[in-house]
C-alpha positions in Angstrom: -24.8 25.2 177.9 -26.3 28.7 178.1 -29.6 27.6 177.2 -30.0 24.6 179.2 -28.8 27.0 182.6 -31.3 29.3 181.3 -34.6 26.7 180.8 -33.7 25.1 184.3 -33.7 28.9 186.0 -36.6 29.9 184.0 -38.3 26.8 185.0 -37.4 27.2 188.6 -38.5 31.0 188.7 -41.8 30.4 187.3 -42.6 27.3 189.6 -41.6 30.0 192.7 -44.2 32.2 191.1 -46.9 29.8 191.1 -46.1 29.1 187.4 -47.3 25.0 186.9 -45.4 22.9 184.8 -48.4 21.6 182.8 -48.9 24.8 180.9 -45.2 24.2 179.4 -45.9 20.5 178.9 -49.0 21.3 177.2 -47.9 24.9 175.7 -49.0 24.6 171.9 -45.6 25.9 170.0 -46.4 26.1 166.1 -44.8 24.3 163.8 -43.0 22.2 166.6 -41.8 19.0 164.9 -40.4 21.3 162.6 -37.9 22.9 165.2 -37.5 18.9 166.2 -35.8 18.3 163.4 -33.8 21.1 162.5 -32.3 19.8 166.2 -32.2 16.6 164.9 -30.2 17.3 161.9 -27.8 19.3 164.1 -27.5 16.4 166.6 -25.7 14.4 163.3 -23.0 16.8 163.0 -22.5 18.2 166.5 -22.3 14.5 167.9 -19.9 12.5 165.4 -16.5 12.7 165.3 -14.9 16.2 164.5 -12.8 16.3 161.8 -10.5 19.0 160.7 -11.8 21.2 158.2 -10.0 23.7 155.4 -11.1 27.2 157.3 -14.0 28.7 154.7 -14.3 25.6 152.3 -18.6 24.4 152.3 -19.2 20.7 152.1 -22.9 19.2 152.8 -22.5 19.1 156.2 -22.5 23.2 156.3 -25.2 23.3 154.2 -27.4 21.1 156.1 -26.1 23.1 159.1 -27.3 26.2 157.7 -30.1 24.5 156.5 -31.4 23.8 160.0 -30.8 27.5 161.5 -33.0 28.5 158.6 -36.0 25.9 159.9 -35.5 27.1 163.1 -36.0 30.9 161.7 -39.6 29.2 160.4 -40.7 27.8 163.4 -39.8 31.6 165.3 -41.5 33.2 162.5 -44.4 31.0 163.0 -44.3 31.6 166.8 -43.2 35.4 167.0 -46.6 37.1 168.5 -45.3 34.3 171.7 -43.4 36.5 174.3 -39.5 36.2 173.7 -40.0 34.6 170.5 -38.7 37.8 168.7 -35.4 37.8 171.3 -35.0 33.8 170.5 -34.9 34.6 166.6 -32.8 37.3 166.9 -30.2 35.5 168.5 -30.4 32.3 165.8 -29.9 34.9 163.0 -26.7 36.4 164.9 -25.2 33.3 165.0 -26.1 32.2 161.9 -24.4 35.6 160.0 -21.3 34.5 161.9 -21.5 31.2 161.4 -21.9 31.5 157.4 -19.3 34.2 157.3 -16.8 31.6 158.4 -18.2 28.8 156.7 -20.8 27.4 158.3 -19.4 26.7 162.1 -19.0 29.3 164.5 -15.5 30.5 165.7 -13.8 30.2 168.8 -10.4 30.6 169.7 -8.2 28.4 171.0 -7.8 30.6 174.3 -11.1 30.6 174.5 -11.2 27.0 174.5 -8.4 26.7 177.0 -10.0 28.8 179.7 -12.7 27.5 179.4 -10.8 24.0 179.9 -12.3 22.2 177.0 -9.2 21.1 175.6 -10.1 17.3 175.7 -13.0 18.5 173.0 -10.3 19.0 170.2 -7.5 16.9 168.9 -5.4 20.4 168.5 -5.9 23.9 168.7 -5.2 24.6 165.0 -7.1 26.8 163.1 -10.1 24.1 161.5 -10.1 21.9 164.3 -13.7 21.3 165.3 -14.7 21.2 169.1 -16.5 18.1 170.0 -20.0 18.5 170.7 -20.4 21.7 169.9 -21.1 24.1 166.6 -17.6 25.7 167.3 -14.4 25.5 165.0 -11.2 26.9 166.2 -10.3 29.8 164.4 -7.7 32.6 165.8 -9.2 36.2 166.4 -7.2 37.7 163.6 -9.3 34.7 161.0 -12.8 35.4 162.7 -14.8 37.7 160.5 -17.6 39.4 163.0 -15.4 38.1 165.5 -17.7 39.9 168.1 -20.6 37.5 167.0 -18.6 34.2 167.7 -18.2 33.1 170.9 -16.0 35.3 172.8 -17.7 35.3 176.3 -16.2 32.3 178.7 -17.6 31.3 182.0 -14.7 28.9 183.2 -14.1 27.9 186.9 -15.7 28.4 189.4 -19.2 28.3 186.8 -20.2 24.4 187.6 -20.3 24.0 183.9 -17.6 25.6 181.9 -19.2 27.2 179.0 -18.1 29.7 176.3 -21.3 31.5 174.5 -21.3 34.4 171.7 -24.0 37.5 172.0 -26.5 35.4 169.5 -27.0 32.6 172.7 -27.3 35.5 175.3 -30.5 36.9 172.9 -31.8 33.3 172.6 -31.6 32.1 176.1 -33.1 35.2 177.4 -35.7 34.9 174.7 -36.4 31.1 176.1 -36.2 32.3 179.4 -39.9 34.9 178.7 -41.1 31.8 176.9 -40.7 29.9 179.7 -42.4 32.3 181.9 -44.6 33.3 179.6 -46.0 29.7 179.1 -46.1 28.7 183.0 -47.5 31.7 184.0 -50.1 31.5 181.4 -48.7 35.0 179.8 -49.6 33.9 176.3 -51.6 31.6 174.4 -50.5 29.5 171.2 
C-alpha cells in the first residue's frame, strides 16, 4: 500500500508543478511487458487462497516468487540510467534477501499484523500462516532472519489505509516517486 500512496502523491506533486500526465502515459520504460509479468506471476500467488506453510520449506510457488523479483531486477537493470531507478532496485533486492532467507515470503509478525488491524487477512496468527493478499508470512521476531528487512514499520489508525511496509518498500516507493517526477516533468528520456 506504500507504493500505490506513493504513485498517487507523486502523481499529484508533479501535476502541481506543471508536470502533464501524458509524458507518464507515453514514458518509454524498457523492457516493460517484462515487469508486466513478473506482476502477473505474483498476482497468482498473492491473490489465491493462503495456505499455511512449513516456515523455511521451498515449493514452486517460492520459486516462481523469487523468480519474478529477479525479472523485475532485469527490467531495473535495463532502466537504471532513469532517475530513481537505482533507489526502486535497491529496494526489490532488500526484500528479496529477506524474503529468500525465510523461504521465499517476507515475514511479519503477528503484532504487526494486529496493529495494523489485518487480522481478517489470516486464518491464525501462527508462525506459517500466510496473510491474504499480500507477500507476507507470519513469522515471530525471534524466527525472522534479517528481521530488520521484513516488514517491521506499521502505519495503523488514524493512516486511511492501514499498511505495514519493510525498509526495501520505503527505497522502492521513493525510487517510483523520482520516476514519476522524473517522467512528468520531462527530467529523463527512455
Amino acid at each position: 500500500m506504500i507504493l500505490v500512496a506513493a504513485i498517487v502523491v507523486s502523481i499529484v506533486a508533479a501535476l502541481l508543478r506543471g508536470g502533464r500526465f501524458t509524458r507518464l502515459v507515453s514514458f518509454p520504460l524498457r523492457w516493460g511487458l517484462l515487469a508486466v509479468a513478473a506482476f502477473a506471476i505474483q498476482a497468482l500467488f498473492i491473490y489465491q487462497t493462503p495456505v499455511r506453510k512449513s516456515v523455511g520449506v521451498w515449493g514452486w510457488q517460492e520459486v516462481l516468487f523469487v523468480v519474478s523479483h529477479l525479472l523485475l531486477l532485469a527490467v531495473v537493470w535495463a532502466n537504471r540510467h532513469l532517475p530513481g531507478v537505482k533507489l526502486i532496485g535497491l529496494g526489490l533486492l532488500l526484500n528479496l534477501v529477506v524474503m529468500v532467507a525465510n523461504g521465499g515470503w517476507m515475514p511479519v509478525t503477528p503484532e504487526a499484523v494486529v496493529k495494523a488491524g489485518h487480522t481478517g487477512l489470516v486464518s491464525s496468527l501462527e508462525p506459517g500462516t500466510r496473510v491474504y493478499s499480500s507477500k507476507n508470512i507470519i513469522l515471530r521476531a525471534e524466527q525472522t532472519k534479517l528481521r530488520f528487512l521484513s516488514d517491521i514499520f506499521v502505519l495503523a489508525k488514524p493512516f486511511p489505509i492501514p499498511t505495514i511496509f519493510s525498509l526495501g518498500d520505503v527505497f522502492v516507493a521513493a525510487g517510483v516517486f523520482l520516476l514519476i517526477q522524473g517522467a512528468m516533468l520531462g527530467w529523463a528520456e527512455g
